[in-house]
NUDRENFI-565532 format. One line per field, with one value per residue: residue number from 1; x negated, y negated, z negated of N, C-alpha, C in turn. Coordinates in nm, 3 decimals. Example, Ala and Ser with C-alpha at 12.3 -4.5 7.8 and 13.67 -1.06 7.14 Angstrom:
% residues 2
kemar	c(1  2) .
nu	c(-1.319  -1.285) .
nv	c(0.569  0.225) .
nw	c(-0.780  -0.708) .
cau	c(-1.230  -1.367) .
cav	c(0.450  0.106) .
caw	c(-0.780  -0.714) .
cu	c(-1.320  -1.290) .
cv	c(0.330  -0.003) .
cw	c(-0.780  -0.787) .
END
This chain:
% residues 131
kemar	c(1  2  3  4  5  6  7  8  9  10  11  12  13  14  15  16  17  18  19  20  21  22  23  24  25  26  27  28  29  30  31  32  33  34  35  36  37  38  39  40  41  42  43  44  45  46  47  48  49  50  51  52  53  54  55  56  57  58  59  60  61  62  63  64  65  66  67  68  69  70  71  72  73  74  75  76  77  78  79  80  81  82  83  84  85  86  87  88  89  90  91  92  93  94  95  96  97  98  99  100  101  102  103  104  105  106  107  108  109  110  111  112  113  114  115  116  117  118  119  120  121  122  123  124  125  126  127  128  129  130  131) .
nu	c(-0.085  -0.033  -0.088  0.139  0.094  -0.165  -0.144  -0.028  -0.065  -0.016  0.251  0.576  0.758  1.043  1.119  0.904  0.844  0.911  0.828  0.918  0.788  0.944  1.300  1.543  1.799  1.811  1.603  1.309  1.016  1.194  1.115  0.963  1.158  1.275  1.281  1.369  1.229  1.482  1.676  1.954  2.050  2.169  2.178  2.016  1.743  1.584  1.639  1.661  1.676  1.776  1.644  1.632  1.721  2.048  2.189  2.133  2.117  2.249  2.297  2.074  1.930  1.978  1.760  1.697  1.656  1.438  1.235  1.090  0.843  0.758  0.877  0.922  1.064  0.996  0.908  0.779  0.504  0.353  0.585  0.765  0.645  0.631  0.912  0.979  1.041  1.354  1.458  1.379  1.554  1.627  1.937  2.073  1.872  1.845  1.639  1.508  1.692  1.917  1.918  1.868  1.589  1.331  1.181  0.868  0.589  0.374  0.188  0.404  0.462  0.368  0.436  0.345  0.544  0.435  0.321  0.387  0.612  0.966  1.010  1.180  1.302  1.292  1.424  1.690  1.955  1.904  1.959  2.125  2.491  2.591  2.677) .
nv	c(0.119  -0.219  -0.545  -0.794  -1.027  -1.090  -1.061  -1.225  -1.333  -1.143  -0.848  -0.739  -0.441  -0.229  0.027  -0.024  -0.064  -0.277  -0.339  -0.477  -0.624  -0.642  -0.584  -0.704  -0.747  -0.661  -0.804  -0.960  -0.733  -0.544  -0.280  -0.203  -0.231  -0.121  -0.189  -0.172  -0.278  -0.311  -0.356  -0.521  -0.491  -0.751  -1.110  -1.258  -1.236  -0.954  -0.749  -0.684  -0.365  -0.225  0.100  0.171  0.278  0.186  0.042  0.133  0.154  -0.046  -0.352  -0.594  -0.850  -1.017  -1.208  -1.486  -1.544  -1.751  -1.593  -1.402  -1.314  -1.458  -1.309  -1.027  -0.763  -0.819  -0.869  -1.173  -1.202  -1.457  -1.647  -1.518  -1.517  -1.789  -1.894  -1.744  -1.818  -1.887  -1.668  -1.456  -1.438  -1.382  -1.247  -1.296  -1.450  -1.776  -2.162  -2.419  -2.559  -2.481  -2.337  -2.020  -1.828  -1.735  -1.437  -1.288  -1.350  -1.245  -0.939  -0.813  -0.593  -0.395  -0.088  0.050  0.201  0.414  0.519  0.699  0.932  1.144  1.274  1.582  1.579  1.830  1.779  1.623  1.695  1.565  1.298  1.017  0.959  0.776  0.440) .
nw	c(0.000  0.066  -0.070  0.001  -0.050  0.112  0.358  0.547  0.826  0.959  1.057  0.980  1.014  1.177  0.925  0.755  0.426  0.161  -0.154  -0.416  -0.766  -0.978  -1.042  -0.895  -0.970  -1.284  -1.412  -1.544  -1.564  -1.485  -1.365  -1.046  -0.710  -0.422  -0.064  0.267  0.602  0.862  1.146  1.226  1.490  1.618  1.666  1.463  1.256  1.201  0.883  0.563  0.382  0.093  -0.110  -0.338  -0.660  -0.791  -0.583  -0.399  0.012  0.035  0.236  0.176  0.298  0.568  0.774  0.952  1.291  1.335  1.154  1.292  1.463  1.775  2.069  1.999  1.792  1.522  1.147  1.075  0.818  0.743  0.722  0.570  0.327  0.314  0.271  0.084  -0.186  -0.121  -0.077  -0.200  -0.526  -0.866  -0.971  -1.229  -1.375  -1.468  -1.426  -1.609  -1.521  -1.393  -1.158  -0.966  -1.037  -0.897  -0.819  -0.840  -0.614  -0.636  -0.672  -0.478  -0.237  0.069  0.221  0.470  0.768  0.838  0.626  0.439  0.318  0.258  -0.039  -0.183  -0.480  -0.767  -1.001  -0.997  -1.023  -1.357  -1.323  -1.395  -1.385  -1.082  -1.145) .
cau	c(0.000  -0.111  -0.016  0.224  -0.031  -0.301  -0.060  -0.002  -0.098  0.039  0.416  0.655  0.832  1.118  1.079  0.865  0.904  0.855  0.807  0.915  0.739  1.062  1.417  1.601  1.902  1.805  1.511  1.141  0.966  1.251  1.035  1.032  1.274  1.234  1.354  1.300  1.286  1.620  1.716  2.087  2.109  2.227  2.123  1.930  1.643  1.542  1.698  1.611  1.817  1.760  1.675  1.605  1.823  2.162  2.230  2.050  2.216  2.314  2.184  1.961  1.962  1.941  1.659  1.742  1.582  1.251  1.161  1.063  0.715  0.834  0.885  0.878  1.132  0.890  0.920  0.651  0.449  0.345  0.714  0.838  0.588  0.630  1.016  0.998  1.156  1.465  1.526  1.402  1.560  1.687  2.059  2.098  1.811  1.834  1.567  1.610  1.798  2.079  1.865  1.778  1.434  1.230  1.086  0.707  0.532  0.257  0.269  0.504  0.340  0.451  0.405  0.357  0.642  0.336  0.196  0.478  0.736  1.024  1.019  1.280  1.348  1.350  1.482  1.801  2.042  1.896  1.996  2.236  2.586  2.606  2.810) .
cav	c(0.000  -0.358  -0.683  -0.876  -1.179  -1.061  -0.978  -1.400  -1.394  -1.047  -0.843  -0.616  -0.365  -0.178  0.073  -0.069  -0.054  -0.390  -0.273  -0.591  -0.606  -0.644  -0.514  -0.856  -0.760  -0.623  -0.913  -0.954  -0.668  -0.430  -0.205  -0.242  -0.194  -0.081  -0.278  -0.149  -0.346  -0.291  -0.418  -0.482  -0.545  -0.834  -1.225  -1.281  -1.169  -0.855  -0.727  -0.567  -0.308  -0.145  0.195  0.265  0.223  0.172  -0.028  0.214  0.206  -0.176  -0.456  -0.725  -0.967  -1.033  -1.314  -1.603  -1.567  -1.746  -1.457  -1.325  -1.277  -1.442  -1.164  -0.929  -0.756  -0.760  -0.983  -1.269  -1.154  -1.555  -1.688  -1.471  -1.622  -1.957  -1.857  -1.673  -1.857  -1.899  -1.524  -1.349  -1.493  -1.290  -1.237  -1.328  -1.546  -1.924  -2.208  -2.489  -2.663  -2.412  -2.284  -1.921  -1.837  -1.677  -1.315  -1.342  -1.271  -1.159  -0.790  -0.731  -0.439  -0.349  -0.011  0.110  0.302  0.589  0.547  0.768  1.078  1.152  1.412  1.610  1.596  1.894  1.748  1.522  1.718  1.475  1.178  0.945  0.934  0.571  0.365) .
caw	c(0.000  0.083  -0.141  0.090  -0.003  0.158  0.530  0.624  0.985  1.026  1.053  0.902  1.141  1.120  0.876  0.629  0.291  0.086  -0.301  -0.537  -0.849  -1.077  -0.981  -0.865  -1.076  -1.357  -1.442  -1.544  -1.630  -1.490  -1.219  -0.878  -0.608  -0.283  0.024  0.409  0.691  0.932  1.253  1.252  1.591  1.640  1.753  1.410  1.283  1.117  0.756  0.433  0.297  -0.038  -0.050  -0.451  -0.713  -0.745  -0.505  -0.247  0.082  0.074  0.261  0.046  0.382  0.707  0.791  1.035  1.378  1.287  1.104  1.384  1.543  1.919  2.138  1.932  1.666  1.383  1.053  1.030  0.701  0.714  0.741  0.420  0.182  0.300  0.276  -0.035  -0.315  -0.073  -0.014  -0.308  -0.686  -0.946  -0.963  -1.285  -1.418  -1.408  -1.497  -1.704  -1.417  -1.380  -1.062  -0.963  -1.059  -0.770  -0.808  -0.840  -0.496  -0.699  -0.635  -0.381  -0.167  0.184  0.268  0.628  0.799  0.886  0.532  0.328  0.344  0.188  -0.095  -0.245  -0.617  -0.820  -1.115  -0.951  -1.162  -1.481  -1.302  -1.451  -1.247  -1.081  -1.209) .
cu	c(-0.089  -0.026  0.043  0.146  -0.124  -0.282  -0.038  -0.016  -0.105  0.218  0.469  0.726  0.937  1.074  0.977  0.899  0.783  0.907  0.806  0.851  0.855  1.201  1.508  1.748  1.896  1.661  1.362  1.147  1.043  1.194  1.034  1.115  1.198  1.325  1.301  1.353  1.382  1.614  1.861  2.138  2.196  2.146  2.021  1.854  1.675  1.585  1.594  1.738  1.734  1.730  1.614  1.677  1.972  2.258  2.147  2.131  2.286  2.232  2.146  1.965  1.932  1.855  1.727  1.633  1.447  1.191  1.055  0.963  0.818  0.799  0.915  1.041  1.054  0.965  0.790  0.616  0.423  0.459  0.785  0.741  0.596  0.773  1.036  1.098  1.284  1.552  1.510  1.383  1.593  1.837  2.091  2.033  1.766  1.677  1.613  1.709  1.939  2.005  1.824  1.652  1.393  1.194  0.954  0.671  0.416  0.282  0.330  0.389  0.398  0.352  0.432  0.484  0.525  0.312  0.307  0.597  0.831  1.054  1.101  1.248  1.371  1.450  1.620  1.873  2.045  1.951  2.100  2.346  2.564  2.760  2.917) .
cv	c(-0.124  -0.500  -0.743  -1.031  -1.153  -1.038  -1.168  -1.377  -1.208  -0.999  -0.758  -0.556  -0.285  -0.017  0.108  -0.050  -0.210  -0.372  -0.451  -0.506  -0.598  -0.599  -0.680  -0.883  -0.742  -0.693  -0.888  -0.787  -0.497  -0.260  -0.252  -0.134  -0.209  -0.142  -0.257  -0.266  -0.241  -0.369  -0.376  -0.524  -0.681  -0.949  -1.258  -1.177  -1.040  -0.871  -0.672  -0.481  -0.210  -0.019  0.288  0.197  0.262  0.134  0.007  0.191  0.042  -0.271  -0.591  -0.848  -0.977  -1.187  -1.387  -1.576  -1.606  -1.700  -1.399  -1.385  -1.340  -1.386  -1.073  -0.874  -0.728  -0.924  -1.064  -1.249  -1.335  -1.670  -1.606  -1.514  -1.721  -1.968  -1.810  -1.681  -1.891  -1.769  -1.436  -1.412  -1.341  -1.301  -1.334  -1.440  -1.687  -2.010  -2.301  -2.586  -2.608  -2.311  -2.124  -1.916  -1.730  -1.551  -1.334  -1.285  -1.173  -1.004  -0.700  -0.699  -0.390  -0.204  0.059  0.233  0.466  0.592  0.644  0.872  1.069  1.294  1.449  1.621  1.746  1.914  1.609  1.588  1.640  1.331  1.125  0.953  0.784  0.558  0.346) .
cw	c(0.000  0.017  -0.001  0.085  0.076  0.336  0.564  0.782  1.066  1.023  1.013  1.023  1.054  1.092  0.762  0.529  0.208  -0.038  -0.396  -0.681  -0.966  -0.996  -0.962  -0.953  -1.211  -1.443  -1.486  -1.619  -1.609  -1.415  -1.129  -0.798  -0.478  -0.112  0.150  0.492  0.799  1.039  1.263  1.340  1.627  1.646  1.618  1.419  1.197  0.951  0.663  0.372  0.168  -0.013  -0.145  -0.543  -0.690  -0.650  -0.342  -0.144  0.126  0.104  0.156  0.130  0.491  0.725  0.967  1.191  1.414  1.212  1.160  1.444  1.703  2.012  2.109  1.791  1.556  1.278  1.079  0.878  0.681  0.666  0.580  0.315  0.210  0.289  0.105  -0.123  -0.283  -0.100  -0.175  -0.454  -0.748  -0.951  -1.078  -1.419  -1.388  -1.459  -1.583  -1.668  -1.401  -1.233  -1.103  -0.945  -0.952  -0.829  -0.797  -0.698  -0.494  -0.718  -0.570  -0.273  -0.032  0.192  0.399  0.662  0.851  0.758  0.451  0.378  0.237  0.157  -0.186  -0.379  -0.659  -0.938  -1.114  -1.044  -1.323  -1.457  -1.370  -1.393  -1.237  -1.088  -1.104) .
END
């Protein structure tokens, strides 16, 4: 995995996985959450959809057209940190303004759509039911 600081003047593709350092609902210190890039077809740009957690399975956001690398369906890795504190707050933590507080960028980790597999659980039966 590669810090998402360290990617500026490169791009996310679909299939990615971008690893927040805290869970965006559940506030500082909660784990991280897992967020792939998506292409939901359509005239904007490129998405994130969840894809650990509870909230697996649902989209997180679709990004605005200049997201986008031109030509190209990729994310701009330079464009989401200079973007950042727009797209990714916490749900439920304000500052002392009444404002949502940003997610730290510090941390967040993209991992390559070649760099990882998906492996079955032997121990899913312990899981919690979702809510």
């Amino acid at each position: 995995m590669r810090l998402l600081t360290e990617m500026a003047g490169e791009s996310l593709v679909r299939g990615d996985i971008l690893r927040l350092a805290d869970n965006y609902d559940l506030g500082r210190g909660s784990g991280p959450v897992d967020l792939m890039v998506y292409d939901p077809h359509g005239e904007d740009g490129l998405g994130l959809m969840v894809v650990s957690g509870y909230k697996a399975g649902l989209t997180f956001c679709i990004f605005p057209i200049e997201s986008s690398n031109p030509g190209t369906r990729s994310l701009d890795a330079g464009w989401l940190l200079r973007n950042w504190e727009h797209w990714f707050v916490y749900t439920y933590l304000h500052d002392a303004h009444g404002r949502l507080m940003p997610l730290p960028v510090e941390g967040a980790q993209v991992l390559g759509w070649t760099e990882r597999e998906i492996t079955v659980r032997t121990d899913a039966h312990s899981r919690p039911p979702r809510p």
